[in-house]
C-alpha positions in Angstrom: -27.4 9.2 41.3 -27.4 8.1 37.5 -25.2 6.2 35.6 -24.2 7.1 32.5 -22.5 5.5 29.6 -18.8 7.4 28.7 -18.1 7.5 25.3 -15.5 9.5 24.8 -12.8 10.9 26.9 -13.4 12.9 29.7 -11.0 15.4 31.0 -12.7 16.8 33.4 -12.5 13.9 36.2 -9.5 12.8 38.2 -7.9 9.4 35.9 -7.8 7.5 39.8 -11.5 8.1 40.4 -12.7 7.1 36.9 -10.5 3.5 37.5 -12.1 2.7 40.6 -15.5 3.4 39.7 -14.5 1.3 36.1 -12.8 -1.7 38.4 -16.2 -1.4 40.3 -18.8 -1.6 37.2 -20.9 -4.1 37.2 -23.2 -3.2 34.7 -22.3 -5.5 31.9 -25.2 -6.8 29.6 -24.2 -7.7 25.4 -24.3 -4.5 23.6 -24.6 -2.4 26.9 -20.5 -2.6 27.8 -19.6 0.4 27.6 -17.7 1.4 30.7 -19.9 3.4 33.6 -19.6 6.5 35.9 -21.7 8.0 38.4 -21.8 11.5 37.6 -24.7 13.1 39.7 -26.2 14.0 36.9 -29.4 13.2 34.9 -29.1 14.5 30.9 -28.0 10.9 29.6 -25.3 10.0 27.2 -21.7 12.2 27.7 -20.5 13.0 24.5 -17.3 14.9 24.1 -17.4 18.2 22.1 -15.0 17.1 18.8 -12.3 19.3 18.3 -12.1 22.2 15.9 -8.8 20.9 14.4 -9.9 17.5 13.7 -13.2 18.9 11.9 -10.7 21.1 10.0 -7.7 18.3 9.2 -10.2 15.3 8.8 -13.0 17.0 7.2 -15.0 15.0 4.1 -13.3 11.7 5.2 -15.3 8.1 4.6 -15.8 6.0 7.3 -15.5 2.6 5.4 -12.6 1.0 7.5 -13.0 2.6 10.9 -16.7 1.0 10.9 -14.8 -2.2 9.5 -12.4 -1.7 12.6 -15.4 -0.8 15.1 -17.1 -4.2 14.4 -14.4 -6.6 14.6 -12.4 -5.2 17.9 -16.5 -5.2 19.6 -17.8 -2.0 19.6 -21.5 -1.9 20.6 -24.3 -2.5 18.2 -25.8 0.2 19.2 -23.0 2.6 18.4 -23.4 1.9 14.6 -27.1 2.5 15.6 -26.7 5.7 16.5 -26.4 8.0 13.4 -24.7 10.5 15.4 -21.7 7.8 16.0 -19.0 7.6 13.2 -19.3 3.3 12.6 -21.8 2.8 10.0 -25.1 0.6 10.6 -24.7 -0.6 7.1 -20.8 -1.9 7.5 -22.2 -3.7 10.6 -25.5 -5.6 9.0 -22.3 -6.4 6.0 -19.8 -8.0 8.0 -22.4 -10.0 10.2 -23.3 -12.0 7.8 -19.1 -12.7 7.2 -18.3 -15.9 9.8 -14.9 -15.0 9.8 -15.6 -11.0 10.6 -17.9 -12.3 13.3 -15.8 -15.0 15.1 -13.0 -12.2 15.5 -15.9 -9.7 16.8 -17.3 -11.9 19.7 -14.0 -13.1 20.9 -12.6 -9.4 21.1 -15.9 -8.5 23.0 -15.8 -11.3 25.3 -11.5 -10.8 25.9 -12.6 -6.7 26.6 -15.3 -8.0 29.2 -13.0 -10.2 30.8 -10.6 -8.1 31.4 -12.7 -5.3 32.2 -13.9 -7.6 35.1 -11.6 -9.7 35.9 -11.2 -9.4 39.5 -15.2 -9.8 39.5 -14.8 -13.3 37.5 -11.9 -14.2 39.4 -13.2 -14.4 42.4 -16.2 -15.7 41.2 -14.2 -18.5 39.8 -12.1 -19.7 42.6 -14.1 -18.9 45.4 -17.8 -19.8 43.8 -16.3 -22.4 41.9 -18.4 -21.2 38.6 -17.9 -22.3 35.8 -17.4 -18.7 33.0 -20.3 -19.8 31.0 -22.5 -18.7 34.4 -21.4 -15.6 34.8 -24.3 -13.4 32.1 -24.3 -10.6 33.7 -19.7 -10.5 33.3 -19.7 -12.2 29.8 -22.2 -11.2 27.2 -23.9 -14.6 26.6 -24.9 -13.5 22.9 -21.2 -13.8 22.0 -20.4 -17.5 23.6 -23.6 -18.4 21.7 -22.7 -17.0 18.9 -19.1 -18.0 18.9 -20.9 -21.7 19.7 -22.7 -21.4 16.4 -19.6 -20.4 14.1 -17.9 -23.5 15.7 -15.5 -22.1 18.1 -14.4 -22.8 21.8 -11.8 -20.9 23.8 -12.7 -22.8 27.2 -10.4 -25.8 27.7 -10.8 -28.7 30.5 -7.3 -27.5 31.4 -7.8 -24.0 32.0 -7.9 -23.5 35.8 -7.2 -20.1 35.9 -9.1 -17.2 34.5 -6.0 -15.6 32.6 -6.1 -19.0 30.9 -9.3 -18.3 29.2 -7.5 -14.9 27.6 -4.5 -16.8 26.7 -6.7 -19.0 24.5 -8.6 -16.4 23.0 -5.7 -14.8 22.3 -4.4 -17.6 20.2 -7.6 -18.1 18.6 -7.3 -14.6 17.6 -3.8 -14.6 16.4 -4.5 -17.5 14.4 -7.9 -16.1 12.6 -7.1 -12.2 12.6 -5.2 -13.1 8.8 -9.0 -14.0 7.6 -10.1 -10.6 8.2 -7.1 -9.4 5.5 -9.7 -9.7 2.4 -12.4 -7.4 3.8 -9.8 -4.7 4.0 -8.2 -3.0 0.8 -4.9 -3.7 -1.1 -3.6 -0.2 -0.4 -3.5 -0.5 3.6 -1.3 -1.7 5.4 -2.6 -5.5 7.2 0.1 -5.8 9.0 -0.7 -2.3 11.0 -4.1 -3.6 11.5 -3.4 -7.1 12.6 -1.1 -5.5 15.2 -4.4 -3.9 16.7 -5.6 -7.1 17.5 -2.6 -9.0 18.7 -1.9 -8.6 22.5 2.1 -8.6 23.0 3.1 -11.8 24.7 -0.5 -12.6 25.5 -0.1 -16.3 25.1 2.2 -15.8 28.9 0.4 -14.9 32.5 3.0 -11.9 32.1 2.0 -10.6 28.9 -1.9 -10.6 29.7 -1.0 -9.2 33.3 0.9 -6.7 31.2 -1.5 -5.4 29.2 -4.5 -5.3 31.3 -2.3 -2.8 33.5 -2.0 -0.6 30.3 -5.8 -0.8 29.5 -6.8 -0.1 33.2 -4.3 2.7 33.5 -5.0 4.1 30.9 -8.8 2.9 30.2 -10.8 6.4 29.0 -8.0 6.7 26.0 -9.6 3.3 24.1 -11.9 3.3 21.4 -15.3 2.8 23.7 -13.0 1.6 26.1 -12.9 -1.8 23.8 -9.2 -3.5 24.2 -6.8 -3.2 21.5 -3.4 -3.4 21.1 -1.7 -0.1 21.0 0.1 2.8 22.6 -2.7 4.8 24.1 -2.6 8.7 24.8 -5.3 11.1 24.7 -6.0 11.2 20.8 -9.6 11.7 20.8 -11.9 9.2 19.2 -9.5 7.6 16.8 -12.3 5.8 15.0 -13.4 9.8 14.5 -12.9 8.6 10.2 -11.1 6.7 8.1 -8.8 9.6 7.7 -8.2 10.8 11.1 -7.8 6.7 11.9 -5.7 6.0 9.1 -3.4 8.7 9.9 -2.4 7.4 13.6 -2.5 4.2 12.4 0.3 4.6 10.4 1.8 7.2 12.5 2.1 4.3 15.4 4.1 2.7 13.3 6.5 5.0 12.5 5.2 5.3 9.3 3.2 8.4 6.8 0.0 7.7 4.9 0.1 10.2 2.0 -2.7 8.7 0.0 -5.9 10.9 1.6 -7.9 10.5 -1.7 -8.2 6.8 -0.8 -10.0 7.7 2.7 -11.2 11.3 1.6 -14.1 12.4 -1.0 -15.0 15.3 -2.8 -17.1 17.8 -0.1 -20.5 18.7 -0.9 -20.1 22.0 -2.3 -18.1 19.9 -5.1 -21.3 17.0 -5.7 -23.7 19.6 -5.2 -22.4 21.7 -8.3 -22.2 18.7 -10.5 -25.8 17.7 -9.2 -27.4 21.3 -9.8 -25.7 21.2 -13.3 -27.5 18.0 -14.0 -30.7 18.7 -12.9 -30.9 22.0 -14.7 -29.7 20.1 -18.2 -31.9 18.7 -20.8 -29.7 15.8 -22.2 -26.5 15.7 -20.5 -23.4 13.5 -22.3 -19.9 12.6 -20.9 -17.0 13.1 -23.6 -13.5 12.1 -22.1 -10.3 12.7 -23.3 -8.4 9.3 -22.5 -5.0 10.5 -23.2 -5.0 13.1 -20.4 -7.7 11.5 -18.2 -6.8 8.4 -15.3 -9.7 5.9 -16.1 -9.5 5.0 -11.8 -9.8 8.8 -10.7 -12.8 9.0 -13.3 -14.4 5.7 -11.8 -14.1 6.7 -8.2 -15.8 10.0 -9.1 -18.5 8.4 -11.1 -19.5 5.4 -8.2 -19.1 8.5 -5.7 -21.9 10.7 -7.5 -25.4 10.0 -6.6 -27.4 6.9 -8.7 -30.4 9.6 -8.3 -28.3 12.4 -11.1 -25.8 10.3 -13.2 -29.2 8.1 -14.1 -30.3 11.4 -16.0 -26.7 11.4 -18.2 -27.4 9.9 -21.4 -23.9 8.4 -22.4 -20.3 8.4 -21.6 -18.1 8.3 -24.8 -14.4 7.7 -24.4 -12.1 9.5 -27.0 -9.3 6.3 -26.8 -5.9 5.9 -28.6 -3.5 3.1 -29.0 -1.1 4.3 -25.8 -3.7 5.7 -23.8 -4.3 2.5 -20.3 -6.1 -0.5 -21.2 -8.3 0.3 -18.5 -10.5 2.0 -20.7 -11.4 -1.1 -22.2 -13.1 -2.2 -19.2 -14.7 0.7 -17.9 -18.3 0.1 -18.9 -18.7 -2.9 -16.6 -18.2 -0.7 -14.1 -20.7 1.9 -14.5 -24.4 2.1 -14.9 -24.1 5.1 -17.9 -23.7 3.9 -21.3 -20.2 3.3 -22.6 -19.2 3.7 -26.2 -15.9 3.2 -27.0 -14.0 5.2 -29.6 -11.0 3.9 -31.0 -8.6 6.6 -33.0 -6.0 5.2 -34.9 -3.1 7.2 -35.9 -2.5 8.8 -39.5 1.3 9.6 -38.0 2.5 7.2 -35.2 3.8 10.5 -33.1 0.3 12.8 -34.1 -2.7 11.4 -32.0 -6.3 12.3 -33.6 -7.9 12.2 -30.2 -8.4 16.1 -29.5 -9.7 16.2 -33.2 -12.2 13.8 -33.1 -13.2 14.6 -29.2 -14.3 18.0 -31.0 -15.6 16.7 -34.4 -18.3 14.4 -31.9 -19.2 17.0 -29.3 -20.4 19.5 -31.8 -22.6 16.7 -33.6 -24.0 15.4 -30.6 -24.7 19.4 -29.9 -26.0 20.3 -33.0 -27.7 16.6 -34.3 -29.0 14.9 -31.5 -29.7 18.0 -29.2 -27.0 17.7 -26.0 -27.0 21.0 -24.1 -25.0 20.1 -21.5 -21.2 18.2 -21.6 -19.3 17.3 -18.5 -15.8 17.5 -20.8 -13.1 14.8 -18.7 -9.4 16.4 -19.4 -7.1 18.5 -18.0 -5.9 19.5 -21.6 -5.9 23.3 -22.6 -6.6 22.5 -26.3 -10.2 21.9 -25.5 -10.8 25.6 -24.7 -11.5 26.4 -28.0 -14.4 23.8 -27.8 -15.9 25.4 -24.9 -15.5 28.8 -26.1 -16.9 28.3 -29.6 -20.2 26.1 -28.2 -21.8 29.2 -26.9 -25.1 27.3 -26.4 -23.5 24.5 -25.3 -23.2 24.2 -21.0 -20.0 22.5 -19.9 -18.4 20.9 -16.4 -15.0 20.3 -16.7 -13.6 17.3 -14.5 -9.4 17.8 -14.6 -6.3 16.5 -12.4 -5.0 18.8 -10.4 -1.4 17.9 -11.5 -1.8 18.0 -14.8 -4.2 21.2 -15.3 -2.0 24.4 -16.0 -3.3 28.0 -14.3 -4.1 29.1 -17.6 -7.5 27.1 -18.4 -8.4 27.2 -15.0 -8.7 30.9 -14.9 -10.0 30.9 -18.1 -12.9 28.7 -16.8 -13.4 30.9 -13.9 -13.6 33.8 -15.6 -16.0 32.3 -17.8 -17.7 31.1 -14.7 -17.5 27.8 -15.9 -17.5 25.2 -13.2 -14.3 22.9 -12.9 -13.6 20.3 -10.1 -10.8 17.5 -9.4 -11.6 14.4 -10.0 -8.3 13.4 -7.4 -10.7 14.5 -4.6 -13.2 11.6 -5.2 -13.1 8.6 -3.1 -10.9 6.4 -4.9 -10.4 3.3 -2.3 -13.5 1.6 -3.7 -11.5 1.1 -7.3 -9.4 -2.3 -6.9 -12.2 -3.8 -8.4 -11.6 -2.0 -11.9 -7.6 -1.7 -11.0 -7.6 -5.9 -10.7 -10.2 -5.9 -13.8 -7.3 -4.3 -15.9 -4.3 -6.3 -14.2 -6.3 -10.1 -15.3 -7.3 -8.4 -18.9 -3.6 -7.6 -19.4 -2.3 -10.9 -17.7 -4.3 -13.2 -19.8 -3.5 -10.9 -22.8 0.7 -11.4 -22.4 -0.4 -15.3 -21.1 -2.4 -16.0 -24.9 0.8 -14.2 -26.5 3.6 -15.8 -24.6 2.2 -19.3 -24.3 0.4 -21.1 -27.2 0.2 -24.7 -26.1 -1.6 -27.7 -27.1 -1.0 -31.0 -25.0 -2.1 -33.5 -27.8 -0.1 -31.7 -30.4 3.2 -31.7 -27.7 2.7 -35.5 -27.5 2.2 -36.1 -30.8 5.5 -34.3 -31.7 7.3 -36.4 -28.9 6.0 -39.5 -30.3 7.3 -38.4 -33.7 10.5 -37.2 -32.7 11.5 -40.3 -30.2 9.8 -42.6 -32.6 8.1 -44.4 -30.1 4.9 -46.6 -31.4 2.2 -46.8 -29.3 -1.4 -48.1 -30.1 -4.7 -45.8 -29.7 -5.3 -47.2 -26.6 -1.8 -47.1 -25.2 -1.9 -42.8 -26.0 -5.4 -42.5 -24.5 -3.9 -44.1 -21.0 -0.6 -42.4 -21.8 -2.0 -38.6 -22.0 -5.0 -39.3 -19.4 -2.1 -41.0 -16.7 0.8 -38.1 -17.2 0.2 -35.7 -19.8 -3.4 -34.3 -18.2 -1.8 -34.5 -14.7 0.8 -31.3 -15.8 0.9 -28.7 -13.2 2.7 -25.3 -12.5 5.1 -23.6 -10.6 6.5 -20.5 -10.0 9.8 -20.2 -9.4 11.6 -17.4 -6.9 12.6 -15.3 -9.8 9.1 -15.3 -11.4 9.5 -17.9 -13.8 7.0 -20.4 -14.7 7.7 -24.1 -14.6 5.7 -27.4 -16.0 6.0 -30.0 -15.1 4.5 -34.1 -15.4 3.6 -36.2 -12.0 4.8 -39.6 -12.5 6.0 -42.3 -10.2 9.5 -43.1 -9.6 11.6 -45.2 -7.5 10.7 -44.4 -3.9 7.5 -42.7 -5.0 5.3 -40.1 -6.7 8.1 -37.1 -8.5 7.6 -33.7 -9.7 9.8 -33.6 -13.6 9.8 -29.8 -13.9 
């Protein structure tokens, strides 16, 4: 009889037999814990067929934060090995090298073995009198050394039970789980993450009892059979993508994720299109329309379109005007291509230039410095006339679906001009350029709002109290109080400074 590794769910085998061959398993080496059956038979790993619908519903997903998830509850290295597993190898080799990613990782792997062999342990505790750091082939000793290393000890002189050891690392969890927030983005919600990794009441015998019923009961329903903290039922491989995860996520919460371009990209009939279109150009320029382009859609499409073809496009020129998003501004440090930046003021404060001069360039760079091929970024009709009248010229056009009438999409299919959405590319990778144009803004109002110069404020104060002071005394003066000024921000938003300085009773705040 073999033994073979489940990694999915299995329908096909009574839930009672599958517990009491799991209660049973023994086999329990680091990155071989993956639960065990004896099936009879001898063709290796079990792998569940994935269903039709979720190829359908979840197709062209990413799988950035599911691998993110995999590592830190303890899924197997070799999962992310295995290129026919979702969890990316590359994710893994990324966070290892995070000491706060890791610490979380070998505690959940060494909770999940525990209380996937608990009575094992147990017994081997109380009636063996060993100690848990002799018991290799129950705990993987890869993650107590490495847990070692990072500085961190769940085993206390006081635990004298085994359910002790999972209260600790249960509160070693809850109080580290918050330094995971940074390696996930801005637009998901931590808090229905952190719950993942939080077991309910598991600082009580009760609430540890309690949940390792759940997880026994109910064992072939977790991710890899790893613990976490949810509401199991037969979903499938919820790590399946970052959309198909994402989605239950919030779903378990009582909650809808509507934001699939941030876990989705554009398929590959899409990329290929805009690759063959490349290849088959001579000199190939970018000319956007910034009014009636989003500066974050066009980023995520351009960081999601293969270094291999945008190396070959010579320039990206951005048609800008005073109201179009500052973001603009900012865009070449976050691409590869060549920026210039084109600046059109106004003749009439309600007329923009932009369309005008968008034109006026594309022809030149067609006719003077020999560009055959344009990828035109903007969802505006006007630009038709462009297209048609540059017979010579081949053009891509990248719109937004809500902001592109029927009429100049038809008109590009009919002139079987190729058109794509630039909504469809992968935007969770942009906070980078998002919190680029939030600080460029932020110090912009801050050099407006507040112009103030410490020496000049004290010399007014001496003036106006009429004070005299020598040299020296002002040196000691500004270097003792006036350097030690600090900041705070009041409830409504406000900001406050204020001077250190001692008072009766001790060191004050004046604010």
């Amino acid at each position: 009889m073999t033994i073979h590794r489940l990694l999915f769910v299995i329908n096909a085998m009574p839930r009672k037999e599958h517990n009491m061959d799991v209660r049973e398993t023994t086999e329990l080496d680091e990155d071989e814990r993956i639960i065990t059956i004896a099936d009879g038979s001898d063709t290796g790993i079990v792998n569940a067929q994935v269903p039709e619908a979720d190829i359908i519903r979840y197709k062209d997903s990413t799988y950035e934060i599911i691998s993110k998830i995999a590592y830190l509850i303890g899924v197997p290295k070799r999962i992310f090995e295995n290129e026919h597993e979702p969890p990316k190898m590359e994710v893994y080799e990324r966070l290892e090298q995070d000491k706060a990613a890791r610490i979380i990782r070998h505690l959940c792997i060494i909770r999940t073995a525990i209380e996937r062999n608990f009575k094992h342990i147990n017994e081997k505790m109380r009636f063996d009198y060993t100690s848990i750091y002799n018991l290799p082939e129950y705990i993987p000793p890869a993650s107590m050394t490495q847990l070692s290393a990072d500085g961190v000890n769940f085993v206390r002189k006081s635990s004298k039970k085994l359910c002790h050891h999972v209260i600790e690392i249960n509160k070693l969890i809850a109080d580290r789980i918050n330094n995971c927030k940074k390696l996930f983005p801005l637009w998901l919600n931590w808090q229905y993450v952190k719950n993942l990794f939080v077991m309910p009441n598991g600082l009580t015998e009760d609430g540890t009892k309690a949940a390792a019923d759940i997880y026994y009961s109910h064992l072939l329903f977790y991710p890899y059979q790893v613990y976490i903290n949810w509401t199991p039922k037969e979903e499938g491989n919820i790590l399946y993508n970052d959309k198909k995860f994402v989605t239950l996520l919030y779903q378990w919460n009582n909650d809808y994720f509507t934001e699939y371009s941030k876990v989705s990209d554009a398929g590959s009939y899409v990329k290929g299109s805009i690759y063959e279109f490349i290849e088959s150009s001579e000199k190939v320029v970018i000319v956007v329309d910034c009014e009636n382009s989003d500066p974050y859609k066009l980023c995520a499409t351009l960081r999601n379109l293969d270094r291999q073809y945008t190396k070959k496009i010579s320039s990206i020129i951005l048609f800008d005007d005073v109201h179009a998003a500052s973001a603009w501004r900012i865009l070449e440090s976050f691409t590869a291509i060549p920026v210039e930046h084109m600046m059109i003021e106004r003749v009439k404060q309600n007329k923009s230039l932009v369309d005008v001069m968008l034109i006026s360039r594309t022809c030149q760079e067609h006719y003077k410095n020999n560009v055959d091929s344009f990828i035109l970024v903007s969802s505006d009709s006007d630009y038709w006339g462009l297209i048609s009248s540059l017979q010579d010229a081949r053009f891509l056009v990248m719109i937004e679906r809500e902001s592109c009438g029927p009429d100049l999409k038809n008109a590009l299919s009919d002139a079987g001009i190729f058109y794509c959405y630039i909504d469809d590319f992968y935007s969770g990778n942009t906070e980078d350029i998002k919190q680029g144009a939030l600080f460029k803004e932020m110090y912009r109002y801050i050099d407006n709002a507040v112009r103030l110069n410490i020496f000049e404020m004290f010399d007014e104060a001496i003036r106006t109290t009429r004070i005299e002071m020598s040299s020296a005394e002002k040196q000691q003066f500004i270097s003792q109080y006036v350097k030690t000024m600090q900041m705070r921000i009041t409830d409504s938003g406000e900001l406050v400074l204020g001077f250190k300085r001692k008072k009766a009773g001790g060191e004050n705040y004046d604010g």
